[in-house]
C-alpha positions, 0 to 999 in steps of 0.5 A: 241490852246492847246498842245497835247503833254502828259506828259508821261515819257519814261522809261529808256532802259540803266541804269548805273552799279549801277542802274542795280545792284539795279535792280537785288539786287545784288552789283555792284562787283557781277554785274561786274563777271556776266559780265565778265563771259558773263552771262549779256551783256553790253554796253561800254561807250565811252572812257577809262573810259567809264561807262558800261551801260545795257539795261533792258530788257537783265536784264529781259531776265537775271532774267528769265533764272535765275528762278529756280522750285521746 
């Protein structure tokens, strides 16, 4: 019997620091203000020296606001 499953991925919801820089082509020190100003939430990994994630759609939602008009 054949499978039914697909082979379609799902796109990543959380990325790391690093990827959501590059997703909105900043540098990660730049990313880590916005968050410290409360511009971008983010999600705290666990632990101490847990690594921040972010949900891309905040990113959207981010990149939105930020769009100015002539």
């Amino acid at each position: 019997m054949a499978s039914t499953a697909t082979n379609t991925r799902t796109p990543l919801r959380l990325i790391k620091l690093r990827q959501a820089a590059v997703y909105l082509n900043y540098s990660p020190s730049q990313l880590r203000v916005l968050v410290q100003q409360g511009q971008i939430p983010y999600l705290p990994g666990k632990g101490q020296n847990g690594a921040w994630r972010f949900d891309i759609r905040d990113l959207d939602a981010f990149i939105e606001r930020e769009k100015k008009q002539m």
